[in-house]
C-alpha positions as CSV (number, residue, x, y, z in Angstrom):
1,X,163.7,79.2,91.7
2,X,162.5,77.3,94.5
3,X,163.9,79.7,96.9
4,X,161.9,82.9,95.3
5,X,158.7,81.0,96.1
6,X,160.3,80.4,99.9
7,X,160.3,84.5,100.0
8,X,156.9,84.6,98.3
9,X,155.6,82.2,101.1
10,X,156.6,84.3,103.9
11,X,154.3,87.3,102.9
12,X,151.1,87.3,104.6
13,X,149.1,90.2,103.1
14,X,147.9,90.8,99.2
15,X,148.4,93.5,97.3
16,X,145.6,94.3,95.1
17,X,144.5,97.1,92.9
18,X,146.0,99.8,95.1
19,X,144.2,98.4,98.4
20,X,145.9,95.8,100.8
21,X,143.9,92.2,101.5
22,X,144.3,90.3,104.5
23,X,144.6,86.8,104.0
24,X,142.6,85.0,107.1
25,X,143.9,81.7,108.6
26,X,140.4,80.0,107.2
27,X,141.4,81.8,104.1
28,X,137.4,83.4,103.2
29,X,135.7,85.8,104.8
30,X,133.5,84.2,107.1
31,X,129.3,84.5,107.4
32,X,126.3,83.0,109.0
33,X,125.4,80.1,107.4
34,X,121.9,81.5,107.0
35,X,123.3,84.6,105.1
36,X,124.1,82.5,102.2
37,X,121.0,80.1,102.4
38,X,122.2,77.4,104.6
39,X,121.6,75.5,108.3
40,X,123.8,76.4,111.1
41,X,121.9,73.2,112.8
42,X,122.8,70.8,109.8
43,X,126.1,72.1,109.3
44,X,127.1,71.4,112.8
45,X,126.3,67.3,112.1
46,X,129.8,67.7,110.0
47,X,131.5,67.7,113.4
48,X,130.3,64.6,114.9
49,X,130.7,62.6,112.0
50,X,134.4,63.6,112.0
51,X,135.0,63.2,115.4
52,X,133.4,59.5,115.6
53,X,136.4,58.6,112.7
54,X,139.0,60.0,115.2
55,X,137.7,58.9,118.7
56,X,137.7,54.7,116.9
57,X,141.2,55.6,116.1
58,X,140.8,55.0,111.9
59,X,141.5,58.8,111.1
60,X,144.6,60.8,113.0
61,X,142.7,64.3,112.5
62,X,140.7,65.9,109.5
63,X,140.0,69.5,108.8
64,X,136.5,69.9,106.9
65,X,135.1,73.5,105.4
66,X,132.2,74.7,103.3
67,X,131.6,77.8,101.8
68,X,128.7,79.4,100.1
69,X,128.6,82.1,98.1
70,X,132.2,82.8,98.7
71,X,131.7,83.0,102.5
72,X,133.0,80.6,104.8
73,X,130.1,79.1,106.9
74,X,131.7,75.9,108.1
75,X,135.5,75.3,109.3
76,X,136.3,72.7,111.9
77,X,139.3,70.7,112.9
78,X,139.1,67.5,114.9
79,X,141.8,65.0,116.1
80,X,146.0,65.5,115.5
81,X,148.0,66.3,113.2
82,X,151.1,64.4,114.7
83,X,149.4,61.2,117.0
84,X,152.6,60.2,118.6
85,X,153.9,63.6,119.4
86,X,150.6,64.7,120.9
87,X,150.2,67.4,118.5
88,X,146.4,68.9,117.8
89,X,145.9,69.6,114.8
90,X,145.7,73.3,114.3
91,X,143.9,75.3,111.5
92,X,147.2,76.5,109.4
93,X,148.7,72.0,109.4
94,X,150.6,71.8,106.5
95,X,149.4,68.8,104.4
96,X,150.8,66.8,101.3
97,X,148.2,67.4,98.8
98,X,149.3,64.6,96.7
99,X,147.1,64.4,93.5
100,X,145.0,67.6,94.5
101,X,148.1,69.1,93.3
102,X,146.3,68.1,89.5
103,X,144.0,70.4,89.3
104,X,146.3,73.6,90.3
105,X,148.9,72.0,87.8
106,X,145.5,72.1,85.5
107,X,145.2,76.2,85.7
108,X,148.6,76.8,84.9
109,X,148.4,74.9,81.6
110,X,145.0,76.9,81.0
111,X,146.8,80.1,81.7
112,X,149.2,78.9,79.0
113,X,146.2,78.6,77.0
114,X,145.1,81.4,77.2
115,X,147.9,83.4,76.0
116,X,147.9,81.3,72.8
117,X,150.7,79.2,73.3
118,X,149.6,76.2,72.6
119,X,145.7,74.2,71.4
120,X,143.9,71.3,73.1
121,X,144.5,69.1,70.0
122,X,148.2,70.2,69.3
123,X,150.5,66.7,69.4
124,X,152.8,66.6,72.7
125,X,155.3,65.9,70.5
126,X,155.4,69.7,68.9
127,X,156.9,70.6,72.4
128,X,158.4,67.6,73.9
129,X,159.9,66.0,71.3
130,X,160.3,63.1,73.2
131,X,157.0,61.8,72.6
132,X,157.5,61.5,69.0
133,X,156.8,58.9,67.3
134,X,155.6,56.6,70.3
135,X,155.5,53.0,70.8
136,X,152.6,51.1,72.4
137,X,152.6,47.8,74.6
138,X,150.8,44.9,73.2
139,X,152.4,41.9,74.8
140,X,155.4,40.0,75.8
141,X,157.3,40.5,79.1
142,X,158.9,43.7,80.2
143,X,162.1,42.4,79.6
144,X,160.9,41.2,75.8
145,X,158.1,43.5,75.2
146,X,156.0,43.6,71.7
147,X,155.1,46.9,70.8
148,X,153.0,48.2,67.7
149,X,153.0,52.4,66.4
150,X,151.1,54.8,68.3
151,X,148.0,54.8,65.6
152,X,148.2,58.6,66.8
153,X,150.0,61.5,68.1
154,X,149.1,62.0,72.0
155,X,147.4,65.4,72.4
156,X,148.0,68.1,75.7
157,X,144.4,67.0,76.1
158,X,144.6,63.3,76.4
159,X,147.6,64.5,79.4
160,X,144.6,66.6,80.7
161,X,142.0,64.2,80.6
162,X,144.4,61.0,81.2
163,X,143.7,59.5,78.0
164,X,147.0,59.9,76.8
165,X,148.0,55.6,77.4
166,X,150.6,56.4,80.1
167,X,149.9,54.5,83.4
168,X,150.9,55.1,87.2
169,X,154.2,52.9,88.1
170,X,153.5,50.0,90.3
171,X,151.2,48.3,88.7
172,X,151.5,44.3,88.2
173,X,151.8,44.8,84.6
174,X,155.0,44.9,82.1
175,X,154.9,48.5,81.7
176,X,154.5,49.0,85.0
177,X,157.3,47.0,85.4
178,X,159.0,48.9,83.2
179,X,158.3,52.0,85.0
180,X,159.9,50.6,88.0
181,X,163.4,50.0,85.8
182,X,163.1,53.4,84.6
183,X,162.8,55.0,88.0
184,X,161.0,57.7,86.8
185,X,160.3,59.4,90.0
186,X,164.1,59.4,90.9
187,X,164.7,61.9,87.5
188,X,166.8,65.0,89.1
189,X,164.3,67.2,87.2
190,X,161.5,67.6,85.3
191,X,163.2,67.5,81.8
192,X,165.2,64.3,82.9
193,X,161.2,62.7,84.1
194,X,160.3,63.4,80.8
195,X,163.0,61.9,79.2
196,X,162.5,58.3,81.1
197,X,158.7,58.7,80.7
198,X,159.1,58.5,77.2
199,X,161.5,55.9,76.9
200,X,158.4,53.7,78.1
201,X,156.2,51.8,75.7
202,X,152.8,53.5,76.3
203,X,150.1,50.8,77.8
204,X,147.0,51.8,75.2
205,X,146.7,53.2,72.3
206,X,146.2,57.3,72.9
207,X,142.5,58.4,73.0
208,X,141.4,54.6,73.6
209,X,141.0,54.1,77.2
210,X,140.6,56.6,80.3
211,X,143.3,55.3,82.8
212,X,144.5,57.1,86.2
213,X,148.5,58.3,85.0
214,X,151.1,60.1,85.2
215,X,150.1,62.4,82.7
216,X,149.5,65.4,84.8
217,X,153.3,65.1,86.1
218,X,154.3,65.4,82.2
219,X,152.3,68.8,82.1
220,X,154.3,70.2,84.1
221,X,157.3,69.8,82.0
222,X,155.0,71.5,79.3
223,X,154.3,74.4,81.3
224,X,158.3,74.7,81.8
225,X,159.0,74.7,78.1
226,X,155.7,76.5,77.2
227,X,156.7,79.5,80.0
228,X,160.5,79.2,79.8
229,X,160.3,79.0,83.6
230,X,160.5,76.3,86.3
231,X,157.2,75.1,87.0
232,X,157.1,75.6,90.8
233,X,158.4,79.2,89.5
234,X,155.5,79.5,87.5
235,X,152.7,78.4,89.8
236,X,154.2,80.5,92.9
237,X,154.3,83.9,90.5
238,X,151.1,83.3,88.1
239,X,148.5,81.3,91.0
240,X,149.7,80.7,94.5
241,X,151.3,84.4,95.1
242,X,148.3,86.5,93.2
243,X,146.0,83.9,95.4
244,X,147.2,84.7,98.7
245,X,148.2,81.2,98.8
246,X,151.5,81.6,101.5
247,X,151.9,78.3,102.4
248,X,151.7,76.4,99.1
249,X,154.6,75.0,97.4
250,X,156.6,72.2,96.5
251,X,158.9,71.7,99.4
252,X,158.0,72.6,103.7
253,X,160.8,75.0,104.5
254,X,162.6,74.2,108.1
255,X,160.5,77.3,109.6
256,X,157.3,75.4,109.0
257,X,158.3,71.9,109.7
258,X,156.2,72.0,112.8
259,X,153.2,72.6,111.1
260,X,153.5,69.9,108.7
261,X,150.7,67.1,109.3
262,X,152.1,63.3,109.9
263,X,151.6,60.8,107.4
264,X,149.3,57.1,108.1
265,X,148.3,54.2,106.9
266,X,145.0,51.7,107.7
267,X,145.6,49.0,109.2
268,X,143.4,45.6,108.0
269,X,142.4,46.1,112.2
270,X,140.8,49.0,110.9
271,X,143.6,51.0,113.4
272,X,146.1,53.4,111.5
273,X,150.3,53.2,111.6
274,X,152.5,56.4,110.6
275,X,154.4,56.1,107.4
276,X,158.2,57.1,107.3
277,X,158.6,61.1,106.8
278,X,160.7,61.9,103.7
279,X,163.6,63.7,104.1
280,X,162.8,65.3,100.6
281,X,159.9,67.1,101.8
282,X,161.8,70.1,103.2
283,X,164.2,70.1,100.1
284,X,164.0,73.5,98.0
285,X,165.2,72.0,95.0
286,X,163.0,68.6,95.2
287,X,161.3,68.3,91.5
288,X,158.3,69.7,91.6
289,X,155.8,67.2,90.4
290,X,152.8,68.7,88.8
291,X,150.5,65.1,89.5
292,X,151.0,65.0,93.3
293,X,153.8,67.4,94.8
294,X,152.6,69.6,96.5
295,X,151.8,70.9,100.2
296,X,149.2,73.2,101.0
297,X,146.8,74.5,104.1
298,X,142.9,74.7,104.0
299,X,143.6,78.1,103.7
300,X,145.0,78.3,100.6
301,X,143.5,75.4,99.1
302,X,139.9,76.9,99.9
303,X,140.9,80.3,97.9
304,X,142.3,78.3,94.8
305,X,138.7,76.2,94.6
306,X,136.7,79.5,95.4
307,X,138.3,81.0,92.4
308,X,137.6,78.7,90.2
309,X,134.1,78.7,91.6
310,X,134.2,82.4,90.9
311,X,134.4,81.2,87.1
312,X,138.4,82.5,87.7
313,X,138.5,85.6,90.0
314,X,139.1,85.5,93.7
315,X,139.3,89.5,95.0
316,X,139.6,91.4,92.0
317,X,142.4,88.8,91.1
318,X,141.5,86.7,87.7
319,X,143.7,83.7,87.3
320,X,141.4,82.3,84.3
321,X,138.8,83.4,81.7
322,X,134.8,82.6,82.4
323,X,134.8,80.6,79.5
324,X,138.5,78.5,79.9
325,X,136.8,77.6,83.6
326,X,133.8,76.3,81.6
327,X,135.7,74.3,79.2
328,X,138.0,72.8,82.6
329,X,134.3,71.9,84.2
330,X,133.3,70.0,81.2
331,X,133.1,65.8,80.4
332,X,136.0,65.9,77.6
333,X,135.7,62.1,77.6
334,X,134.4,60.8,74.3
335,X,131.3,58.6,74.3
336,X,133.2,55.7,72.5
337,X,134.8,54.8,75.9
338,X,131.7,53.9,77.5
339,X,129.0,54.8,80.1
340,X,131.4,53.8,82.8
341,X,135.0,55.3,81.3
342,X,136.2,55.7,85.3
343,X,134.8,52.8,86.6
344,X,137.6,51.6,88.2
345,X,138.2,54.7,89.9
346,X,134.8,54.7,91.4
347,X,135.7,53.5,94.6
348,X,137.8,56.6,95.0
349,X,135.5,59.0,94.3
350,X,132.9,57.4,96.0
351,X,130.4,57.7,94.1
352,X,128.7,55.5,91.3
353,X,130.4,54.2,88.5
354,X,127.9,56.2,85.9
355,X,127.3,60.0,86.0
356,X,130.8,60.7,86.1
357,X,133.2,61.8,83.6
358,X,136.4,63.8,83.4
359,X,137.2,67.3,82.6
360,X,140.5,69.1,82.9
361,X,142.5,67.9,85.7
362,X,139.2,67.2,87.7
363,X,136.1,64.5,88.0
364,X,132.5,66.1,86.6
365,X,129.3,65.4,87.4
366,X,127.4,64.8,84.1
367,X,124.5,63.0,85.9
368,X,123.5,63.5,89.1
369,X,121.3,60.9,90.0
370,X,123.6,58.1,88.2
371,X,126.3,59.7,90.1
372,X,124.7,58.5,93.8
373,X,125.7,61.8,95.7
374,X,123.8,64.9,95.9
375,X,125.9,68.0,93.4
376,X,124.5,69.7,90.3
377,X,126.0,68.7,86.2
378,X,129.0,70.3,85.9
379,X,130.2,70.0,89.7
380,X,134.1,69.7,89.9
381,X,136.3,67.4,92.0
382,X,139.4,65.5,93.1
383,X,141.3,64.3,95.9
384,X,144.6,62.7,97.0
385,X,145.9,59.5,97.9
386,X,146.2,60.5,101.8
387,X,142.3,61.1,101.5
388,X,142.2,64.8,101.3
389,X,139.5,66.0,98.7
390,X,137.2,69.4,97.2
391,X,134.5,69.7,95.4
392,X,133.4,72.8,93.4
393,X,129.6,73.6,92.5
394,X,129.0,76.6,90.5
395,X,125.5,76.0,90.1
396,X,125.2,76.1,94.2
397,X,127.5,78.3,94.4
398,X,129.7,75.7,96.9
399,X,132.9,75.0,97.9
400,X,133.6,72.0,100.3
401,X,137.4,70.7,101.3
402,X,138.3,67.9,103.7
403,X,141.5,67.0,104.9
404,X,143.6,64.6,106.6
405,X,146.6,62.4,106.1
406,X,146.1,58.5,105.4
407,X,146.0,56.1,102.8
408,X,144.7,54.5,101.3
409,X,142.4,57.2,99.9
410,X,138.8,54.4,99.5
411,X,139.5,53.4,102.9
412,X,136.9,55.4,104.4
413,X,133.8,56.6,103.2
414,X,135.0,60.4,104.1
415,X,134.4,62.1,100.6
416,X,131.3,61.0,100.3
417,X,130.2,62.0,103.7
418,X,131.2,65.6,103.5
419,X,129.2,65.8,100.3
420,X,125.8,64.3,101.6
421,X,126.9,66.8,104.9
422,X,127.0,69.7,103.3
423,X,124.2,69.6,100.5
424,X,122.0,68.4,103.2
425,X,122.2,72.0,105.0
426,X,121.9,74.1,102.0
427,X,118.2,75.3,102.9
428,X,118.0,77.9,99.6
């Protein structure tokens, strides 16, 4: 399983069509930023803005990139990627992607449904049984909850779209609480996750409320069932090996410990202090969670995001249909929930509550000015809890990524910083 994707890793050229690829360290061919309509002058005020962050001690290092018309025309690294070892931070750091792991998770269910295997509106419950015939929290305590019937089935797309009434663990709520009893994070697999998930009364009806979940860590138990295959199996052979992608995965093998960025938190002092590394991390057979799992480099991140700004092809490589990277870039949240259905996760994105809504596995721009940062309708987002980020805008033809390693992720004001950076050089 696991250790397939460990030999995949290890390659370092692409086979494609007869003709062999090179896969850079900066992962796109690079060009002058005024080949592809943008300001080597503006571009170069990315830098500075980074380096301010590090040099007041708030950020330990951050890697930042922008590409245009699938050329690279910006790719900068700044600060450490280990602090107390004295370690720079190099261009091929390892770093835990945490919930920018969604929106890869998001392709291989849209592979899936491609190939007919399953539809948007199908019930979860036609392939993980478990999730018949659901109970949902209305009150009580979590050791006497009151529940009433699901008044319907949760759909693949409410997991897509977190609309499905499953929560994040952690919360001060009963289910929450509940969460916590169930352990669900401690499952020794995917099947064993799903399992305790559903054992959980969900917190909202299904369809009724958009609310930040663990739904995207249940899709990958889909794609297992749906494929017949381990999920990190599936992702390595059907997206991160056609990609080029060597050094994402699940787990940091030994040989790359070294490169593998260390973790921080923000201090109230505005200061930063590391977080405990996880022995887990280098464990082949650690469960490969499809909401926040992974590791990846800017490498390999920056040729997943270009592909799907290609509309699904990266080198002659087509992960996705035109039209199935459409439907992914669209708002699939329903007008009843509201003008502001992500409010609460506005702080996050960093942007305003309104002109944003939710597609796939990814945050949409459906207004731009509403939205209070520069993009185009139909721009595609997300980031992690340790702060890293990428946006994708077809209509600009635009990639951006950013970086680092500390939490909380609405600490800082660092995604929307890269945005206004890099719109403001686009000249064309």
């Amino acid at each position: 399983m696991t250790q397939q994707f460990s030999r995949i890793a290890m390659v370092t050229t692409l086979f494609v069509a007869g003709t062999t690829l090179t896969v850079s360290a900066q992962g796109l061919p690079r060009a002058a930023p005024e080949e592809v309509g943008m300001s080597t002058e503006r571009l170069a005020r990315i830098r500075p803005a980074m380096q301010r962050y590090v040099d007041a001690g708030t950020l330990p290092g951050v890697i930042t990139a922008v590409a245009r018309r699938g050329k690279l025309v910006h790719f900068d690294q700044v600060g450490m990627m280990d602090v107390e070892e004295g370690k720079a931070l190099r261009e091929d750091t390892i770093f835990r992607m945490a919930s920018m792991t969604k929106p890869m998770t998001g392709v291989a269910v849209m592979i899936l449904y491609e190939e007919g295997r399953f539809l948007l509106t199908d019930p979860v419950s036609k392939y993980l049984p478990e999730f018949a015939d659901l109970e949902v929290w209305v009150g009580g305590t979590a050791a006497s909850p009151q529940t009433e019937p699901a008044t319907r089935e949760m759909t693949v797309e409410d997991l897509l779209t977190h609309t499905s009434g499953l929560i994040y663990g952690g919360n001060d709520t009963p289910v929450g609480e509940l969460y916590g009893q169930a352990q669900l994070f401690a499952a020794p697999s995917l099947a064993s996750f799903i399992e305790r998930v559903a054992s959980v009364p969900l917190a909202h009806q299904p369809g009724s409320k958009w609310f930040y979940s663990i739904s995207q860590d249940v899709l990958g138990g889909l794609v297992e069932v749906l494929s017949g295959q381990p999920f990190d199996e599936f992702l390595a052979e059907r997206v991160f090996e056609p990609l080029g992608m060597t050094d994402t995965a699940f787990y940091v093998p030994e040989s790359k410990a070294n490169r593998l960025a260390a973790s921080y938190r923000a201090t109230p002092e505005r200061g930063m202090e590391r977080t405990p590394s996880r022995p887990r991390i280098h464990d082949p057979d650690r469960v490969p969670y499809g909401g926040a799992g992974s590791v990846s480099t800017a490498a390999d991140y920056l040729r997943f995001a270009q592909m799907l700004a290609n509309s699904g092809e990266l080198d002659g490589v087509r992960i996705l249909g035109r039209k199935t990277v459409d439907l992914m870039m669209m708002n699939h949240l329903d007008p009843a929930l509201g003008p502001e259905p992500m409010a609460a996760m506005a702080s996050s994105l960093q942007a305003g509550p309104r002109g944003v809504g939710y597609g796939l596995t990814g945050a949409v721009i459906t207004d731009v000015a509403q939205s209070a940062l520069p993009g185009s309708v139909g721009a595609f987002s997300w980031g992690g809890a340790r702060s890293t980020y990428f946006w994708v805008d077809r209509t600009e033809e635009l990639v951006g990524l950013l970086l680092t390693q500390i939490s909380p992720s609405d600490r800082y004001q660092l995604r929307a910083e890269i945005r206004i950076l890099a719109y403001q050089a686009l000249t064309e």
